[in-house]
Wavefront OBJ file of the C-alpha trace (Angstrom):
o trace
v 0.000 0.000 0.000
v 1.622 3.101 -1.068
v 1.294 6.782 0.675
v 2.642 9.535 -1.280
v 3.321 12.519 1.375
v 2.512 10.048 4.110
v 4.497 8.834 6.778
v 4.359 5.601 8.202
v 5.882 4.958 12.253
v 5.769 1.832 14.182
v 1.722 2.574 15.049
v 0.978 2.956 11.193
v 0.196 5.681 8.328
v -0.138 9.040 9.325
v -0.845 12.277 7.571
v 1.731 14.488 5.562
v 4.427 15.977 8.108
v 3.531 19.504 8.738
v 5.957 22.155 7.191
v 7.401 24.363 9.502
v 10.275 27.025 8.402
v 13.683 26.899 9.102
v 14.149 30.139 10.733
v 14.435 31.687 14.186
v 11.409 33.095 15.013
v 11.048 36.812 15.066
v 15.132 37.191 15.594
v 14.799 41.585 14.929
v 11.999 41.178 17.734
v 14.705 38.909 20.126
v 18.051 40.849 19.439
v 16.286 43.937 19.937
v 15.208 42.845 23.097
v 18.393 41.591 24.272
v 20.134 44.655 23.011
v 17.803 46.811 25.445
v 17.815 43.961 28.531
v 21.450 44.858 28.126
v 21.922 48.136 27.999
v 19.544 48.801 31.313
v 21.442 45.732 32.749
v 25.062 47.623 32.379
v 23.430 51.079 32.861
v 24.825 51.392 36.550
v 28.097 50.553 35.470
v 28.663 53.068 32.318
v 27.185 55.808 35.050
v 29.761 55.657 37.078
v 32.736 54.870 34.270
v 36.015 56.795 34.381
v 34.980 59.022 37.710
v 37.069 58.779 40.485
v 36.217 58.787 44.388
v 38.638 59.981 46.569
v 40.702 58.363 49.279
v 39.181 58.783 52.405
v 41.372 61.198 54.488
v 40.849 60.457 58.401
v 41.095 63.082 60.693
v 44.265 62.050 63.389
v 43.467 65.917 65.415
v 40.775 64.273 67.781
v 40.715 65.940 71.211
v 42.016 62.897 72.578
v 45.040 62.946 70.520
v 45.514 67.025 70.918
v 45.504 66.273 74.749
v 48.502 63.948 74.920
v 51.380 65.636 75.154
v 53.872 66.109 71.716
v 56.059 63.443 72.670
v 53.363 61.085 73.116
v 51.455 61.780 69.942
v 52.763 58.160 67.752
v 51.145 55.493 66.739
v 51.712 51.754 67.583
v 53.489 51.536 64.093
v 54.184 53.967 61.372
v 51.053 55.363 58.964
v 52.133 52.898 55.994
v 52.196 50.053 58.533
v 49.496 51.047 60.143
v 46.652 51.488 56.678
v 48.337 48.157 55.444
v 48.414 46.243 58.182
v 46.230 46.776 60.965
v 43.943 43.960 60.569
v 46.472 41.757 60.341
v 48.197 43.140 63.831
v 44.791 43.285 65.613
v 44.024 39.581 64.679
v 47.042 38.233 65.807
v 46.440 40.558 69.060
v 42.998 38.582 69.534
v 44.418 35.967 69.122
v 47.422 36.330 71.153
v 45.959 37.551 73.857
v 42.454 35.055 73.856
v 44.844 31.753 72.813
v 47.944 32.428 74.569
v 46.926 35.132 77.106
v 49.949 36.813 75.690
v 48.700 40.600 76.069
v 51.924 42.509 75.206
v 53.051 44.046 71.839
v 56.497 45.136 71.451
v 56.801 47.452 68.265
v 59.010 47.759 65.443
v 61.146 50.121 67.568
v 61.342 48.111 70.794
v 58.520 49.522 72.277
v 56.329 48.073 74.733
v 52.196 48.104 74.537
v 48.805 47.059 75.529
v 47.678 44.720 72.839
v 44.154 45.833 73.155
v 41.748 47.265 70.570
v 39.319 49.263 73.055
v 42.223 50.482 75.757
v 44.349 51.123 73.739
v 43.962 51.986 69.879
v 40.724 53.752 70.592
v 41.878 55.675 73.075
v 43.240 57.797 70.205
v 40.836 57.374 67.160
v 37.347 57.052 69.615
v 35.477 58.554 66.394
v 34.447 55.226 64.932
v 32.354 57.386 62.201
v 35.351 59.928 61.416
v 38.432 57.554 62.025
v 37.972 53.429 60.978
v 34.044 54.124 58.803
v 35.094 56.279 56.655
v 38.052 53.901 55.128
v 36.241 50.884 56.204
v 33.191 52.234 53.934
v 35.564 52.956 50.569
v 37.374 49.784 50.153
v 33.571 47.884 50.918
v 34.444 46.365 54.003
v 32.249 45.574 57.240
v 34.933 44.593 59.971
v 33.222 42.382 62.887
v 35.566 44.231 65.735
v 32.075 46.294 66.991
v 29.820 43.457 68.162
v 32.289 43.402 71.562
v 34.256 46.592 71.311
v 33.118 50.177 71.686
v 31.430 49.286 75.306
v 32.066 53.176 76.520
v 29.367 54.137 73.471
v 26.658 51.567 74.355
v 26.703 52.724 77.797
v 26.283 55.973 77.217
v 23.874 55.454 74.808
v 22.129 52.740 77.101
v 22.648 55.715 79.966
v 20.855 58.429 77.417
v 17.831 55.822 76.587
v 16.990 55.673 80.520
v 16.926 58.882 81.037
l 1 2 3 4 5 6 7 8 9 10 11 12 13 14 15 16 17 18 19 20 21 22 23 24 25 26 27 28 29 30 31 32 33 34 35 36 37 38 39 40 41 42 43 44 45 46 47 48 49 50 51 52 53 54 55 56 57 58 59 60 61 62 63 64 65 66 67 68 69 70 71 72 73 74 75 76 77 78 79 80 81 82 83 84 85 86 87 88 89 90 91 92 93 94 95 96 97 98 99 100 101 102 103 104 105 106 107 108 109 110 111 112 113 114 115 116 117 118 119 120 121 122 123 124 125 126 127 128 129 130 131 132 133 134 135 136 137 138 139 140 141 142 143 144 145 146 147 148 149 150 151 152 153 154 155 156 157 158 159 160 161 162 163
């Protein structure tokens, strides 16, 4: 038995195959599309292409630092050590000091100090907003020192709420 257009399968004959294009459907319609998904996709980026943000400039003339005599106005380490490196010295301090109870630092030039985040560093930069946010803030960074340090600033603020 003969079919001419037919098809036969492993159920039987079966009507002419239907004829369907060989094209992408609508492809000005879909790379139009795509072209505008990405163009508001990158938007944010090209706004904010070849502009510059400044380095954050923290302010080392707190009262706390004016009040200590010239002598006495250093850091731990140098400013290059210090912007490089100070994560890296305060968690080997916490860990030092919580694993060992090793609580002593002894500087690049012999001296001797307090490894302690809240009595000593911020005994000098207290301005958590104007000293370590605004450089933590540039470079994207949320440091997890603040969940136990800064107790003198929940008090008060603890003391201001019962009032």
């Amino acid at each position: 038995m003969e079919h001419n257009g037919d098809y036969k399968n492993e159920f039987g004959w079966f009507a002419d195959k239907p004829k369907v294009p060989k094209k992408l459907y609508n492809i000005k319609g879909i790379l139009a599309g795509l072209a505008i998904f990405l163009i508001l996709v990158t938007m944010p980026l090209w706004k904010n292409i070849g502009k510059v943000v400044p380095a954050p400039d923290p302010k080392l003339n707190t009262a706390a630092i004016m009040a200590l005599p010239e002598k006495n106005r250093t850091c731990i380490e140098d400013k290059e050590f210090m912007r490089a490196n100070h994560m890296l010295l305060l968690v080997s301090w916490r860990d030092e000091a919580v694993r060992n109870a090793h609580r002593d630092y002894i500087n690049s030039k012999g001296k001797k100090y307090l490894a302690s985040l809240s009595n000593n560093c911020l005994e000098c930069h207290s301005n958590k907003s104007q000293f370590c946010d605004q450089c933590h803030n540039y470079v994207a960074v949320v440091p997890n020192c603040w969940g136990c340090h800064f107790e003198k600033e929940k008090k008060q603020v603890a003391q201001s709420e019962a009032k």
